[in-house]
N, C-alpha and C positions, 0 to 999 in steps of 0.2 A: 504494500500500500504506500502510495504517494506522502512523503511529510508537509503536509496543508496546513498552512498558517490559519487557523477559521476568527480568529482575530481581527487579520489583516484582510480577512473575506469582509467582514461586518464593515471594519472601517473604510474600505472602498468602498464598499455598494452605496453608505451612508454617503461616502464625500460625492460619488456620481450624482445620488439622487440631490444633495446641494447643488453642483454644478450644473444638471440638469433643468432646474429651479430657476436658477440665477441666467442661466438663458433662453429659458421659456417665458420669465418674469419678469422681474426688476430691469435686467441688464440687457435682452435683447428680445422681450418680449412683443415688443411693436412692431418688431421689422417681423417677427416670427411670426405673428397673426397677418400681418400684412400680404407675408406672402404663401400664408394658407387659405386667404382670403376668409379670415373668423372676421365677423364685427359683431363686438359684444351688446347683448340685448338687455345690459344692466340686470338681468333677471337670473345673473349666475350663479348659482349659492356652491360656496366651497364644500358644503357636506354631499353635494351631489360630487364630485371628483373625487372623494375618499378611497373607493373602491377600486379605481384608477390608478391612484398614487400607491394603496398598498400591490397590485399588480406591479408596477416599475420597479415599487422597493426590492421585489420579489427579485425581480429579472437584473435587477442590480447585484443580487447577489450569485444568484447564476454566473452573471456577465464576470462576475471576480471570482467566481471561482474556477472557471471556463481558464481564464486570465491567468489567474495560480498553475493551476495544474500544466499547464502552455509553458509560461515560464520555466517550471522544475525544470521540464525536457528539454527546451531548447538550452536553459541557461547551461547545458554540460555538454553543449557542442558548440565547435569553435566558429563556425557560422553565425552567431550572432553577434559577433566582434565589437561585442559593449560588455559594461560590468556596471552594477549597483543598480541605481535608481535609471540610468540613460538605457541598461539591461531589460528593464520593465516596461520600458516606453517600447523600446524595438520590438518586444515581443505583441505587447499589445494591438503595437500600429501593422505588425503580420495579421492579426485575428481581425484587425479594422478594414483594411483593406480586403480582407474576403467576406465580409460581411456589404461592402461598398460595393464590390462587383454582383452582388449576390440581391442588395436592393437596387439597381442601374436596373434591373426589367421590369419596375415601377414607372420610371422616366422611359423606355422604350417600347415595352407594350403597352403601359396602361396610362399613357398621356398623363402623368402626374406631373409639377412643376419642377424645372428643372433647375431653379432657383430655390426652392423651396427643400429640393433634395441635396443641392448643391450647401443649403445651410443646415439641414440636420445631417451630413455628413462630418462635416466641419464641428458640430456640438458633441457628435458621437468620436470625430478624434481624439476632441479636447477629455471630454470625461474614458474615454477607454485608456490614454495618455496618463491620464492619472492615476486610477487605479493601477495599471502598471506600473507604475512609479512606486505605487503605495505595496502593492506584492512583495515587488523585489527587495525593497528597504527592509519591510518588517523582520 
């Protein structure tokens, strides 16, 4: 059996779903509805997205532990040509990248926005970056 940090599971998924937050929200959440085309009907109530958010929390911890167990293996072969914390990032931005090619047939077969994938791409770097980060340190 794999030695999983389930620590440094928790505290990724937690830092994602912050990071996730902070650019669905405060920090890039205008441009992000803008280019889903949401316009709020003032009639939002945050108890109704609870159910939503424990889901991501879920898949957040998936995603880091997908993350972990990625890193063990890769980190003992000399193709990842990083160490530490830049170690978790490269492994991460591996598993991001095929998760990117893998929603592209969103924007190719199902005419979804190519801007709008183009920036939850970009949020899914950021937060899968940092969980890797946070793996490999712990």
């Amino acid at each position: 059996m794999l030695p999983i940090n389930f620590v440094s599971i928790i505290v990724a998924g937690v830092v994602a779903f912050i990071i996730g937050f902070l650019l669905h929200g405060p920090v890039g959440g205008k441009l992000w509805m803008k280019l889903a085309n949401i316009v709020p009907t003032g009639k939002e109530k945050f108890s109704d997205m609870i159910p939503q958010m424990f889901a991501n929390l879920f898949m957040n911890f998936v995603t880091a532990f997908v993350i972990s167990t990625m890193y063990l293996i890769m980190s003992t072969s000399s193709y990842i040509g990083a160490t530490g914390a830049f170690a978790g990032v490269v492994c991460a931005s591996w598993l991001w990248l095929l998760i990117v090619a893998g929603s592209s047939m969103d924007v190719i077969w199902m005419g979804r926005s190519m801007k709008l994938w183009l920036y939850e791409c970009m949020c899914s770097l950021i937060t899968m970056g940092a969980m890797g980060a946070i793996v490999a340190v712990w």
